[in-house]
DRENVO-986739 format. One record per residue (C-alpha): residue number from 1; residue in three letters; x, y, z. Coordinates in pm, whole numbers. Example, Ala and Ser with C-alpha at 12.3 -4.5 7.8 and 13.67 -1.06 7.14 Angstrom:
! residues 2
<nr=1 rest=ALA c1=1230 c2=-450 c3=780>
<nr=2 rest=SER c1=1367 c2=-106 c3=714>
This chain:
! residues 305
<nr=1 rest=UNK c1=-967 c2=-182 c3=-2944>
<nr=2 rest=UNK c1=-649 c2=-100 c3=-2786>
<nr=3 rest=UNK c1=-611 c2=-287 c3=-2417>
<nr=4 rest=UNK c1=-474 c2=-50 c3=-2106>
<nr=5 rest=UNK c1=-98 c2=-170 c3=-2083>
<nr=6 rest=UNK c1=-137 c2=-138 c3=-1716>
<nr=7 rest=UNK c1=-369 c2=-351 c3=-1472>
<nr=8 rest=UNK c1=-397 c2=-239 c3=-1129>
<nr=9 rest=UNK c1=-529 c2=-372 c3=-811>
<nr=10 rest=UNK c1=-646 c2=-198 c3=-527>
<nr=11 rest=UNK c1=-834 c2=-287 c3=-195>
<nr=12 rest=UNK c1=-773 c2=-308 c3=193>
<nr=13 rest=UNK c1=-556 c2=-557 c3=334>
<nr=14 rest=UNK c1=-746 c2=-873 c3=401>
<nr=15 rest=UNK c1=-956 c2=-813 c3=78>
<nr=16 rest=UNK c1=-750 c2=-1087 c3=-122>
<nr=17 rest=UNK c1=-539 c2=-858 c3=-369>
<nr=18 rest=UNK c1=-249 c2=-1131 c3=-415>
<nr=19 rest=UNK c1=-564 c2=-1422 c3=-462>
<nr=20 rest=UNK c1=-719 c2=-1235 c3=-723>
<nr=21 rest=UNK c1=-377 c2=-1155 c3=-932>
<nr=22 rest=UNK c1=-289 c2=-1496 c3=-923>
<nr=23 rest=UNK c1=-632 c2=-1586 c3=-1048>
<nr=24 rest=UNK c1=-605 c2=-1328 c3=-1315>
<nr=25 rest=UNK c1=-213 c2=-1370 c3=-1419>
<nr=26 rest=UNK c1=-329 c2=-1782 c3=-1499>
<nr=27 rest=UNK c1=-567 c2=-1640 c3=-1760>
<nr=28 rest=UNK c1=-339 c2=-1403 c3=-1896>
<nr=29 rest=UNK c1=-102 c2=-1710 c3=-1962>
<nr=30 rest=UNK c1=-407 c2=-1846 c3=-2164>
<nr=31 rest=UNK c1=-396 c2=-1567 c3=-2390>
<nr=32 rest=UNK c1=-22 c2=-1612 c3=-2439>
<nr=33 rest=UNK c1=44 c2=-1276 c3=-2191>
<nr=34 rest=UNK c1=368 c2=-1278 c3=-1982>
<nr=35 rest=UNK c1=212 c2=-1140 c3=-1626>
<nr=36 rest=UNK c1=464 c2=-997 c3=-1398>
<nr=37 rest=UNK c1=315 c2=-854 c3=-1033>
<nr=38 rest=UNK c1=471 c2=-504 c3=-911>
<nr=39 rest=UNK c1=445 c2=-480 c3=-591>
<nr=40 rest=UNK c1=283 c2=-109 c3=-455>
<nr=41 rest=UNK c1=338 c2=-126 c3=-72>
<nr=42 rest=UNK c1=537 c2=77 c3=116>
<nr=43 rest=UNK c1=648 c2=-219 c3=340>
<nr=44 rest=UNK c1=627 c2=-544 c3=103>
<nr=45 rest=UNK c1=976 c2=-360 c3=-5>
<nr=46 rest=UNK c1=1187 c2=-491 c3=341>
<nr=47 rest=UNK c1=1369 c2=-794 c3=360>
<nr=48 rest=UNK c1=1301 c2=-1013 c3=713>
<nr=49 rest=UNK c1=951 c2=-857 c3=780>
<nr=50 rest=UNK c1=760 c2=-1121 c3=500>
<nr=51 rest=UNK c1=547 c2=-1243 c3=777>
<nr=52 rest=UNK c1=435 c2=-941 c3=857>
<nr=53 rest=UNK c1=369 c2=-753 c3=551>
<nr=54 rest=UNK c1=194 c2=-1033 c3=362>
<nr=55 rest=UNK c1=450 c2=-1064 c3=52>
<nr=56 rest=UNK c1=357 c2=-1335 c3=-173>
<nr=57 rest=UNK c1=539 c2=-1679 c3=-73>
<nr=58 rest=UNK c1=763 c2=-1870 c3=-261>
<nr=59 rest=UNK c1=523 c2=-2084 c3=-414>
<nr=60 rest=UNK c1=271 c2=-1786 c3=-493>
<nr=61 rest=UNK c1=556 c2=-1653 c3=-645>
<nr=62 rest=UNK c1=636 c2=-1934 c3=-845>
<nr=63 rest=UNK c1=284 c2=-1855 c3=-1038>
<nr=64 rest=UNK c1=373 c2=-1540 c3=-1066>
<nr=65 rest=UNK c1=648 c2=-1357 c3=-1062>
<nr=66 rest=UNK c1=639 c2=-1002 c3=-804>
<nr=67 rest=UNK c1=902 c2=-734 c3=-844>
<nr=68 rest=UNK c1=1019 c2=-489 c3=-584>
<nr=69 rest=UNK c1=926 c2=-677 c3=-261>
<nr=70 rest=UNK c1=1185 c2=-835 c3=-6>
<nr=71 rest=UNK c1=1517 c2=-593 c3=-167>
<nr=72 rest=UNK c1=1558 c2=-381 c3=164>
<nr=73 rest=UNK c1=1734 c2=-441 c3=468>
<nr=74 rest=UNK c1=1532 c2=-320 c3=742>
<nr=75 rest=UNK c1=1736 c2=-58 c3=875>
<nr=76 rest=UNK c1=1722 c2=137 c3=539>
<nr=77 rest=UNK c1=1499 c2=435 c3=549>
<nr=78 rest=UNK c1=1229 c2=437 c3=208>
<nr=79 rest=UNK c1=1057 c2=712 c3=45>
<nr=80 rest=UNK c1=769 c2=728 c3=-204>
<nr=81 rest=UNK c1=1045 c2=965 c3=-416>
<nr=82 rest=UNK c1=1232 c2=631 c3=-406>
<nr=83 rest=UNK c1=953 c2=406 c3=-483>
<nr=84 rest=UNK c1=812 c2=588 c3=-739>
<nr=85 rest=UNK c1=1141 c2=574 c3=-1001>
<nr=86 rest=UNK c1=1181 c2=212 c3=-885>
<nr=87 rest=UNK c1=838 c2=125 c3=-999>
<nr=88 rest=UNK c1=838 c2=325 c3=-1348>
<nr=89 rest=UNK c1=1147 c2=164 c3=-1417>
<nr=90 rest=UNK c1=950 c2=-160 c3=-1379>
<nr=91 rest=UNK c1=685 c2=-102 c3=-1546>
<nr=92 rest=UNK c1=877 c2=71 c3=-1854>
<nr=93 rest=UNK c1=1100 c2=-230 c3=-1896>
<nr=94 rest=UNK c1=838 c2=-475 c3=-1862>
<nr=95 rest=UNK c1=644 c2=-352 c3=-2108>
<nr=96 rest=UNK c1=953 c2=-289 c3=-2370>
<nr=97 rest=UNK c1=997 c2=-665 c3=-2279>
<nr=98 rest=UNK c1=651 c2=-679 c3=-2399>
<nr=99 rest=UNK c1=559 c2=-879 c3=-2056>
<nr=100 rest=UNK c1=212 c2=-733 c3=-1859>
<nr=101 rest=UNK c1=242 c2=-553 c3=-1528>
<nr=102 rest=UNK c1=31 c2=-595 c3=-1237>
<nr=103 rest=UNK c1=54 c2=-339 c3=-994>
<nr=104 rest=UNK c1=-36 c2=-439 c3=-655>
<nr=105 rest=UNK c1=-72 c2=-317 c3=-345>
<nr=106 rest=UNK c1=-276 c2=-131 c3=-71>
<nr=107 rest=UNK c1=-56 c2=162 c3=-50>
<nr=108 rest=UNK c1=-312 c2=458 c3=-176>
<nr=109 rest=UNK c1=-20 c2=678 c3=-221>
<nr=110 rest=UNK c1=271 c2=395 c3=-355>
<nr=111 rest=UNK c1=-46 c2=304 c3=-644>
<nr=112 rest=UNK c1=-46 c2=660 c3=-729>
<nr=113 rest=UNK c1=314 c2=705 c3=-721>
<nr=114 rest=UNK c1=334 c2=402 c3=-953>
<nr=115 rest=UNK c1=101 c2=489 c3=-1207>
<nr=116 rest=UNK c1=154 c2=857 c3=-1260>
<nr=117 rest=UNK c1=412 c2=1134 c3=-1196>
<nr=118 rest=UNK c1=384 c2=1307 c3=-891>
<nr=119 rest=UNK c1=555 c2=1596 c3=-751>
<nr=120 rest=UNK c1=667 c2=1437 c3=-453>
<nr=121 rest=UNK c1=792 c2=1624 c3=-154>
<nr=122 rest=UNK c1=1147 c2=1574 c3=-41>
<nr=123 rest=UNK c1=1264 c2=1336 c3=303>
<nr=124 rest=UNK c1=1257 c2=1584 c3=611>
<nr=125 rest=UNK c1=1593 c2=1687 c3=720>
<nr=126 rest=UNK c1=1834 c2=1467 c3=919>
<nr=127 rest=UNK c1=1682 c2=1460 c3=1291>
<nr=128 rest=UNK c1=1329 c2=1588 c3=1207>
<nr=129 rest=UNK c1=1104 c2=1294 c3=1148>
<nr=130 rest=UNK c1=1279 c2=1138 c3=1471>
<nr=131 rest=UNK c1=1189 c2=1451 c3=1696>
<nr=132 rest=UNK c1=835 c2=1420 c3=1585>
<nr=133 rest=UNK c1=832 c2=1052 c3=1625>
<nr=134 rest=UNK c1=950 c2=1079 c3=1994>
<nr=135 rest=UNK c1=677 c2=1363 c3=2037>
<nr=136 rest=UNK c1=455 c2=1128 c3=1884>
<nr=137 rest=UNK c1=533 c2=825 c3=2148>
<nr=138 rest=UNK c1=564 c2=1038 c3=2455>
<nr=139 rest=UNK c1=182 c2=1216 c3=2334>
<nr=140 rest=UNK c1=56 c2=1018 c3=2109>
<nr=141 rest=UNK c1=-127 c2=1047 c3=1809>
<nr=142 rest=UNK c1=-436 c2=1266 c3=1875>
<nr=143 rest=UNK c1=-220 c2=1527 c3=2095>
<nr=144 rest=UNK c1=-33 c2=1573 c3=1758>
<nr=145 rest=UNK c1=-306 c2=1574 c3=1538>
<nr=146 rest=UNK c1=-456 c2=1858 c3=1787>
<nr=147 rest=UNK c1=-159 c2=2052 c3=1711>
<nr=148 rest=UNK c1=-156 c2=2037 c3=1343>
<nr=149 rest=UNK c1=-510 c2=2146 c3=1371>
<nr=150 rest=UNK c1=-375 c2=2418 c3=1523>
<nr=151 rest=UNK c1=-149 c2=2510 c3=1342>
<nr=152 rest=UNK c1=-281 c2=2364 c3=986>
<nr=153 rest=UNK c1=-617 c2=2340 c3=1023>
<nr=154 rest=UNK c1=-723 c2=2277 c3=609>
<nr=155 rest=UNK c1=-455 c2=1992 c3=680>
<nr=156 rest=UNK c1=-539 c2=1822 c3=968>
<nr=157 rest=UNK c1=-926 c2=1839 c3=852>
<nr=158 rest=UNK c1=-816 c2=1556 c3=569>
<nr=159 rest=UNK c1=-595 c2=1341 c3=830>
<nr=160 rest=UNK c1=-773 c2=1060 c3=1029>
<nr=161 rest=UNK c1=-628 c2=1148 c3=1406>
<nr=162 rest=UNK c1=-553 c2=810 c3=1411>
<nr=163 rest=UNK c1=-301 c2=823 c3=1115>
<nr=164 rest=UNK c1=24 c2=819 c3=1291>
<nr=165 rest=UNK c1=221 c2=777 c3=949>
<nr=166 rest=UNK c1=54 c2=1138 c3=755>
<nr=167 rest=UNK c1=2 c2=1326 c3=1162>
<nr=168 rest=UNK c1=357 c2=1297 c3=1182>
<nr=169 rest=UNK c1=434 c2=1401 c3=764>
<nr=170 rest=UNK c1=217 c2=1685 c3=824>
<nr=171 rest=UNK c1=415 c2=1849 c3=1086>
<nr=172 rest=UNK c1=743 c2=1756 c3=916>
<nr=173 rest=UNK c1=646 c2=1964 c3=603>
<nr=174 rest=UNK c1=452 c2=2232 c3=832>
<nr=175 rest=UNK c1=797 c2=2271 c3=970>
<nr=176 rest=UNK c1=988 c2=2261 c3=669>
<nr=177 rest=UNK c1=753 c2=2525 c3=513>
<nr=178 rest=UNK c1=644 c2=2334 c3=288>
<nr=179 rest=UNK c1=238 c2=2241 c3=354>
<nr=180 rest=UNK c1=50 c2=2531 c3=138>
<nr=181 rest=UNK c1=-349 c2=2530 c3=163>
<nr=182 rest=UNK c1=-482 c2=2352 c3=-148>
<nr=183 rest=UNK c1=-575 c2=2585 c3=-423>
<nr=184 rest=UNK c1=-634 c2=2317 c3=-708>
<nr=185 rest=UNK c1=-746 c2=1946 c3=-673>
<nr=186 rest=UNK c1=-447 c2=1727 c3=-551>
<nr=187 rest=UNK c1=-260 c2=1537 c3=-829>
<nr=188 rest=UNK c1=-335 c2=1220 c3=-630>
<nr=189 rest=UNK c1=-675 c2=1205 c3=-694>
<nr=190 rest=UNK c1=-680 c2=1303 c3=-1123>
<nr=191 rest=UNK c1=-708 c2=1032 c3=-1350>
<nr=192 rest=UNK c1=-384 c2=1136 c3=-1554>
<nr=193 rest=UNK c1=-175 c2=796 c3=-1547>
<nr=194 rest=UNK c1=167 c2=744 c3=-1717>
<nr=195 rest=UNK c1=55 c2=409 c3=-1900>
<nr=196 rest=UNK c1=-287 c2=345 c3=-2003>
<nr=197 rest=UNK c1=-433 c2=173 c3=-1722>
<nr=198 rest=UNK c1=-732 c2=-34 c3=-1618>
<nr=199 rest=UNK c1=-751 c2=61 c3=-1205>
<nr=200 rest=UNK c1=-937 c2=-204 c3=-1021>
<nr=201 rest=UNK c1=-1073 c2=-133 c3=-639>
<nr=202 rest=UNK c1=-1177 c2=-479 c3=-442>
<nr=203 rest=UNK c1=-1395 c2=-427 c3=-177>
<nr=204 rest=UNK c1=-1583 c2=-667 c3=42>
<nr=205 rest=UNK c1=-1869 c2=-667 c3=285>
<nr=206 rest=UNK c1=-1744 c2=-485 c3=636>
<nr=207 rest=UNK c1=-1799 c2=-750 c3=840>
<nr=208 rest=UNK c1=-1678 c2=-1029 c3=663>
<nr=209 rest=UNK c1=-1346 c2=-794 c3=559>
<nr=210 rest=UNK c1=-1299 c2=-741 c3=951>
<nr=211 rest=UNK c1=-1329 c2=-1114 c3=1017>
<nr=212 rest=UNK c1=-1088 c2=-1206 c3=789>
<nr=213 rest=UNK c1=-836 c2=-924 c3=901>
<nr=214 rest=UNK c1=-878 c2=-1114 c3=1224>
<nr=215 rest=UNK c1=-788 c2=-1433 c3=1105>
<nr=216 rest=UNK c1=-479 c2=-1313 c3=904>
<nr=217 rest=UNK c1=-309 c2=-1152 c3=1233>
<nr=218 rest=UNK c1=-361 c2=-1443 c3=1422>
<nr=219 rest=UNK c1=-232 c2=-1662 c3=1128>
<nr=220 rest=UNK c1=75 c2=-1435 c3=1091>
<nr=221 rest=UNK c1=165 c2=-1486 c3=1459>
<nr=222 rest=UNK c1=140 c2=-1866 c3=1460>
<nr=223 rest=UNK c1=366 c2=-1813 c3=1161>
<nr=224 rest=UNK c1=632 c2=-1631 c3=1348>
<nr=225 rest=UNK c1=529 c2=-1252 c3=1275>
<nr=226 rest=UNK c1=629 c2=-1161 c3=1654>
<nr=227 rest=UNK c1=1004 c2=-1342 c3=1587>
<nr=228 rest=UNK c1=1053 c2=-1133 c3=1245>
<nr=229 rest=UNK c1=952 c2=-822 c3=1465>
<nr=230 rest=UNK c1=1230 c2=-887 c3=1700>
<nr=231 rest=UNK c1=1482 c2=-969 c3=1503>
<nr=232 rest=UNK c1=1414 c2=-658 c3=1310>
<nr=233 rest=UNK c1=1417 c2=-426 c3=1597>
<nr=234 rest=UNK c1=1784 c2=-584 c3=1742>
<nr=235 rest=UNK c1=1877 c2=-538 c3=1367>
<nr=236 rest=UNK c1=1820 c2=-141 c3=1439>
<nr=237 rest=UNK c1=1495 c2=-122 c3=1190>
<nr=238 rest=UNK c1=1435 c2=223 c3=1063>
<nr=239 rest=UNK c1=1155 c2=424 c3=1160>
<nr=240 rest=UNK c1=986 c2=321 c3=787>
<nr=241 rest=UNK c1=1004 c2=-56 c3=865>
<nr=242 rest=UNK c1=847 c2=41 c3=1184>
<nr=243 rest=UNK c1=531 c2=164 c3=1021>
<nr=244 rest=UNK c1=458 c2=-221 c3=931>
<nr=245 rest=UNK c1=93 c2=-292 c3=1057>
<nr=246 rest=UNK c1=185 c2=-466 c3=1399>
<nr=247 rest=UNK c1=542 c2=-374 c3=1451>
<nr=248 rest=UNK c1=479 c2=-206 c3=1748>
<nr=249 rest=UNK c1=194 c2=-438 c3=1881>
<nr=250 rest=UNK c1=408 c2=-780 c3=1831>
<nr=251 rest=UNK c1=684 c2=-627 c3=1997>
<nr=252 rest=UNK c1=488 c2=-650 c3=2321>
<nr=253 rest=UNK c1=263 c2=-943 c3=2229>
<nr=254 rest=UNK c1=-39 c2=-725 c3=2195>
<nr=255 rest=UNK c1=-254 c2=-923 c3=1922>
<nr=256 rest=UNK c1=-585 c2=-744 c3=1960>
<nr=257 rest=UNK c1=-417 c2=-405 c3=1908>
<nr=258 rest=UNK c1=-283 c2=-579 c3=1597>
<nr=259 rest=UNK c1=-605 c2=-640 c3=1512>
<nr=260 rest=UNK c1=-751 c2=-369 c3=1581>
<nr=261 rest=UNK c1=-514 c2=-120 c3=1413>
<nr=262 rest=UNK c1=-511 c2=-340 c3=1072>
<nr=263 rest=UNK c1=-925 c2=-281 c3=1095>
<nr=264 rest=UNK c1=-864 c2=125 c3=1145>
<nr=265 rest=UNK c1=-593 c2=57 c3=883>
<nr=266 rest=UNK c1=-848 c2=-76 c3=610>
<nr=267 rest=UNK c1=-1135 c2=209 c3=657>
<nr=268 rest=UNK c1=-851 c2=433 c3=561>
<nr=269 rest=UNK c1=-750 c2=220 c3=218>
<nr=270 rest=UNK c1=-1098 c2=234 c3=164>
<nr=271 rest=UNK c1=-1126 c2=651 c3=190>
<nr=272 rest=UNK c1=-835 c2=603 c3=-51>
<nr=273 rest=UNK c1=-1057 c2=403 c3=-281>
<nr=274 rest=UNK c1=-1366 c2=614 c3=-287>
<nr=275 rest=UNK c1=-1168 c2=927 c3=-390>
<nr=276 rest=UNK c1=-916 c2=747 c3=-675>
<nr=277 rest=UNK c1=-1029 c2=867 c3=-1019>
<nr=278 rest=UNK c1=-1134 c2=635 c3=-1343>
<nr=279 rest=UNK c1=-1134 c2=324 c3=-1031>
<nr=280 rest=UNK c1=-1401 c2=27 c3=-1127>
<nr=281 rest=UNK c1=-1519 c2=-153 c3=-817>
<nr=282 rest=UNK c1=-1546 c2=-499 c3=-767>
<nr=283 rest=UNK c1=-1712 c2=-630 c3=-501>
<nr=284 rest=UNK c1=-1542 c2=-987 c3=-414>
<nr=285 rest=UNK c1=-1792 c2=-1103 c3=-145>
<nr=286 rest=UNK c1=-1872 c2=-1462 c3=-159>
<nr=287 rest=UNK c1=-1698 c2=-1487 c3=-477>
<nr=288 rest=UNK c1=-1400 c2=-1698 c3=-565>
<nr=289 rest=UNK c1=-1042 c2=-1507 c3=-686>
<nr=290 rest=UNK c1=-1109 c2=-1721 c3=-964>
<nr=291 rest=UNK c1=-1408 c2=-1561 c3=-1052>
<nr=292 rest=UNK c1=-1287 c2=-1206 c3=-988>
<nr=293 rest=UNK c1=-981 c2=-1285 c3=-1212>
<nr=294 rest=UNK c1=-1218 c2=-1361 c3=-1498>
<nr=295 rest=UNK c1=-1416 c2=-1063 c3=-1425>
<nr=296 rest=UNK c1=-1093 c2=-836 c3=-1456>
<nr=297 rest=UNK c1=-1011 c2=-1000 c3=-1766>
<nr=298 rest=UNK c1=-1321 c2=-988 c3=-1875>
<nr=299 rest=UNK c1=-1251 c2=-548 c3=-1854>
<nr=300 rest=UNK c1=-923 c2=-542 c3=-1972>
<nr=301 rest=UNK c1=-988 c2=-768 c3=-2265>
<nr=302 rest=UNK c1=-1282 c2=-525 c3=-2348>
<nr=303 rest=UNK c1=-1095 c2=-197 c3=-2343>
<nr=304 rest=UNK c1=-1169 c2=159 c3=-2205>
<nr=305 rest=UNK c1=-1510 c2=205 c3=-2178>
């Protein structure tokens, strides 16, 4: 039976995404596989911010190797346009190489953009995306999302008024014209992938996810998160490297809002997860990466269902 060429991994940050391909690239080496991690984060991708974003470390990365992380400079603006021919690239030539990708990440809409085509919108104009951040500083986040509702309602209806990142998109392409009322299902959610592909979604009890969110924050600032964050801002960081989880927080020492935007940050990865087509679930609570790796081996090696 022929095996996907693809293996994804999907879950909320905290969930142990990085754990579990490490675990599962080890027994691909067993079988004589050549694992290779591709990174699908929208952040993972800027160069001084590793702290922050969670990339693998050197020695993680000595297991396994992880493509597209770290190649930015922080004051480079990034698009999911960009992204998306970075990571086909990828996976095309790793496969040609006949080496297995991993795709990685907790970016709903860089997973997407990695395993399928998508008709991606283009970058606002010049000066747009900075008028609506200011608005979005000076009124915040449900103000704007009150206005798209508005203005948009069928689009503010699917945005969390909490989502600074897609509040802030949506009034961009409102602007530009360009945000029609869905007549067919969005591409995002379809199970039409580029590569055959086995999609895994890691979830874990609430509770114990939260806790552990917890713990990572405070581990990243005793690991020098805050310092990253301020020599990224005196390096002039662009307004994407600003929408790391914490940026804004660190930069005034403000831990539990940290915290507790990383929790609000995970419900939404999880939304993600619930509507993603042809996903299989794997609940890692109490469980080992080890034994989650074998369980996705255990899938791949078996095929599409």
């Amino acid at each position: 039976m022929q095996r996907p060429d693809v293996i994804a991994l999907f879950g909320p940050t905290g969930v142990g995404k990085t754990a579990v391909a490490l675990a599962l690239a080890d027994r691909l080496l067993e079988l004589g596989e050549r694992p290779v991690a591709v990174s699908a984060d929208a952040l993972q991708v800027y160069s001084g911010l590793e702290v922050l974003t969670g990339v693998a470390t050197a020695a993680e990365r000595a297991r396994l190797e992880h493509r597209l992380i770290s190649f930015l400079p922080v004051d480079a603006q990034f698009s999911a346009g960009q992204y998306a021919e970075l990571a086909h690239a990828e996976i095309d030539g790793l496969l040609s190489e006949g080496r297995r990708p991993i795709v990685v990440g907790g970016t709903g809409l860089y997973l997407r953009a990695a395993l399928t085509e998508l008709a991606l919108r283009p970058p606002p104009p010049n000066g747009v995306r900075e008028r609506w951040q200011m608005e979005l500083e000076q009124r915040g986040p449900a103000a704007l999302h009150a206005l798209l509702a508005s203005r948009a309602p069928w689009a503010a209806a699917s945005i969390d008024p909490s989502d600074r990142q897609r509040v802030v998109r949506a009034l961009e392409l409102l602007e530009a014209g360009e945000l029609e009322p869905p007549e067919r299902e969005s591409e995002l959610w379809t199970d039409a992938v580029r590569r055959p592909t086995l999609l895994i979604g890691l979830v874990m009890e609430r509770e114990q996810l939260y806790a552990r969110i917890d713990t990572r924050v405070e581990a990243m600032a005793r690991a020098g998160a805050e310092q990253e964050v301020r020599e990224a801002n005196a390096a002039g960081a662009s307004g994407t490297a600003r929408k790391a989880l914490g940026f804004e927080e660190l930069l005034v020492g403000d831990i539990p809002a940290m915290k507790r935007r990383t929790r609000n940050y995970a419900r939404r990865q999880l939304t993600w997860m619930r509507k993603l087509a042809a996903v299989t679930v794997i609940d890692v609570t109490g469980r080992t990466p080890a034994e989650v790796g074998h369980e996705v081996l255990s899938r791949w090696l078996r095929g599409p269902a």
